[in-house]
C-alpha positions in Angstrom: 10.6 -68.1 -25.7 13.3 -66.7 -23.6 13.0 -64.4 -20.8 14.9 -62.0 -22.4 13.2 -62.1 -25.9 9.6 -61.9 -24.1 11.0 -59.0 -22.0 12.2 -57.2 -25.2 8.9 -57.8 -26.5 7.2 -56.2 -23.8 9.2 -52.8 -24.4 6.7 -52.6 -27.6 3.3 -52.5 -25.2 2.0 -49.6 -23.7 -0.6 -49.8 -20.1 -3.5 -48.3 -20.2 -6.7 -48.6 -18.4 -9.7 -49.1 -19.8 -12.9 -47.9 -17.9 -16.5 -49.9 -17.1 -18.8 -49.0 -20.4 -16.0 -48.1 -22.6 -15.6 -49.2 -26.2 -12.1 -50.8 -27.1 -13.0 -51.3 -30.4 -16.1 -49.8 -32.0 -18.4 -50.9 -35.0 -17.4 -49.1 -38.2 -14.1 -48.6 -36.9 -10.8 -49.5 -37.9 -9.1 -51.7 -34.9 -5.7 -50.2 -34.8 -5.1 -52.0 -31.4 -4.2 -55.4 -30.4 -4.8 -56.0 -26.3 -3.5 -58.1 -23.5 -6.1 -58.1 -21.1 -4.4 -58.3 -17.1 -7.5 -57.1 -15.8 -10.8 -57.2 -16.3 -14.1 -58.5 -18.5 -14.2 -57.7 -22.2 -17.0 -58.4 -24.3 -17.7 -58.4 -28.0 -20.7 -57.8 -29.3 -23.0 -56.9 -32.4 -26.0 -55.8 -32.6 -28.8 -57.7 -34.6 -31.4 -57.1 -37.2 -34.2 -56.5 -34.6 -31.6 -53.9 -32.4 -30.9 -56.2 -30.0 -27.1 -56.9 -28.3 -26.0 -60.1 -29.2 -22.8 -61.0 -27.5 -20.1 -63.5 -28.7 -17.6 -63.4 -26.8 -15.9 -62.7 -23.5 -12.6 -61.9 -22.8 -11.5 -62.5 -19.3 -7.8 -61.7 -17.9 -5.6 -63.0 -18.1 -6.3 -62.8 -22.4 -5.4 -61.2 -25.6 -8.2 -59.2 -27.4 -8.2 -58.0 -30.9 -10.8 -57.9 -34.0 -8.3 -60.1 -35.9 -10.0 -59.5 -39.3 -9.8 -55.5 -38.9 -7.0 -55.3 -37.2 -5.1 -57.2 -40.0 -6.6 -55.7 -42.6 -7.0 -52.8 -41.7 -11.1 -52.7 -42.4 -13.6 -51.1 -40.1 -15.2 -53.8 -36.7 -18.6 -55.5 -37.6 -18.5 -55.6 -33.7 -18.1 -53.8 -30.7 -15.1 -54.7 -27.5 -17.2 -53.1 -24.6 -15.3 -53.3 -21.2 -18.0 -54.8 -18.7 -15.7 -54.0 -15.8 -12.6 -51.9 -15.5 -9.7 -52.8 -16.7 -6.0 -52.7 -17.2 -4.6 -53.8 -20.5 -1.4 -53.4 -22.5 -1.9 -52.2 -26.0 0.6 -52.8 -29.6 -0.3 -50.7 -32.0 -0.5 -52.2 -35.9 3.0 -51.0 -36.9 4.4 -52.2 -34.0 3.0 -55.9 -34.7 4.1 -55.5 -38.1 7.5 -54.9 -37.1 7.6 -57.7 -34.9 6.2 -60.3 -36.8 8.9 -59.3 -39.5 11.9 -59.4 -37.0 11.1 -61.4 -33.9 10.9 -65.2 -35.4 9.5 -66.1 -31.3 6.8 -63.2 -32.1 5.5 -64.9 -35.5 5.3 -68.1 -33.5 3.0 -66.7 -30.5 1.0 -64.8 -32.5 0.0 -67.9 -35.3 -0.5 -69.4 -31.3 -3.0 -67.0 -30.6 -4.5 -66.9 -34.1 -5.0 -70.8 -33.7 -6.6 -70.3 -29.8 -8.8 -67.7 -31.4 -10.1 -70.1 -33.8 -10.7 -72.9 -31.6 -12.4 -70.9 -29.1 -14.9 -69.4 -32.1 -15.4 -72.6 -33.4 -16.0 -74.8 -30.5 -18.9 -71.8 -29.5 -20.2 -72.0 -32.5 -20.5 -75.9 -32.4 -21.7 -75.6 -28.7 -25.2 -74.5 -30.1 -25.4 -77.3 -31.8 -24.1 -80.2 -30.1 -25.0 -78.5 -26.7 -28.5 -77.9 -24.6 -28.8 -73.9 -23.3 -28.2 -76.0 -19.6 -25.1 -77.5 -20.6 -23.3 -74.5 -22.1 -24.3 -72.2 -19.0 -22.7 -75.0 -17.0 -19.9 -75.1 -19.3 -19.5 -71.5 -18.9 -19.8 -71.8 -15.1 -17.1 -74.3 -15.2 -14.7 -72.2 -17.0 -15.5 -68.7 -16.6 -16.8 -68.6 -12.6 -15.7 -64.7 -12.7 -18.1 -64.2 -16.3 -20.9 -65.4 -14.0 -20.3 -64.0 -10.7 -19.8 -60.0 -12.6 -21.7 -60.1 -15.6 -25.4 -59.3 -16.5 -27.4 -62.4 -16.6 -29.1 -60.0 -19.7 -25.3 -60.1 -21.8 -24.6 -63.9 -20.4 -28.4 -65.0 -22.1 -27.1 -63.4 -25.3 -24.1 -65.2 -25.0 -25.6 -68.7 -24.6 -28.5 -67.6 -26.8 -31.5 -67.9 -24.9 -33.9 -65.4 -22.8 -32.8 -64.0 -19.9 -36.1 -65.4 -18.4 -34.6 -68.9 -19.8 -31.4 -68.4 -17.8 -32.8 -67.8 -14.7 -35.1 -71.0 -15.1 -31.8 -73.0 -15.8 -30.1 -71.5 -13.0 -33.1 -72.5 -10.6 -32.7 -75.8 -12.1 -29.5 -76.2 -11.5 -29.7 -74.9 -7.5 -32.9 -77.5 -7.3 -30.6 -80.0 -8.5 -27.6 -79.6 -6.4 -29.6 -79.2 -3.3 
């Protein structure tokens, strides 16, 4: 893409900032936001038949962000976009994707991009607990997300991978007895 066509892009994204705790996109709601994420640690969660926060995902800038299946059809979130940090995004609105898929050929091509990324991501997580020990994704997630690590609850990061948070802190000994 050209740097003019991705600057007259940009003129359709508006900054905002998004605080610790707040809720992007909220269960039962309809997303009519997509996000860039220049700043910050997003998380999406749900919460599961005993109550509990399970999260499955992070986001982690530089990223985009959206609850693809609401936000394109216009249905209310089975999940939750929780900022676990504060944050500085630029937001589209619906319309304004609409429009831009329909008239910007380079804008249809990133965002089946970024539809594709999405989908490897959510598949290759899902295959993780499969293929994967608990050890081996925290390492995995160590190895591509230090930040996720260094500024998240080991509580939400259990979730994630999950396990306990009583397992997690096992594996991370294990880990520090092993590298000593």
């Amino acid at each position: 893409m050209s740097d003019d066509k991705a600057d007259y892009i940009s003129t359709f994204f508006e900054k905002e900032t998004v605080k610790k705790d707040d809720l992007l996109i909220k269960e039962g709601k309809t997303s009519k936001k997509s996000y860039f994420l220049e700043k910050g640690i997003i998380r999406c969660y749900i919460i599961d038949l005993n109550g509990e926060e399970v999260t499955t995902r992070f986001y982690s800038a530089p990223d985009f962000l959206n609850d693809y299946l609401s936000f394109f059809k216009q249905k209310p979130s089975e999940e939750n976009y929780e900022a676990l940090t504060d944050c500085n995004v630029w937001s589209i609105n619906h319309e304004k994707v609409q429009y831009c898929f329909h008239n910007i050929p380079e804008f249809r091509e990133w965002g089946r991009m970024l539809l594709t990324l999405n989908y490897v991501k959510m598949h290759k997580h899902m295959i993780s607990f499969h293929k994967y020990t608990a050890q081996e994704r925290y390492e995995n997630l160590l190895k591509k997300h230090p930040e996720i690590i260094q500024k998240v609850p080991l509580k939400i990061i259990a979730s994630y991978l999950g396990i306990t948070k009583f397992s997690l802190s096992r594996i991370r000994k294990n880990i520090v007895k092993t590298t000593v």
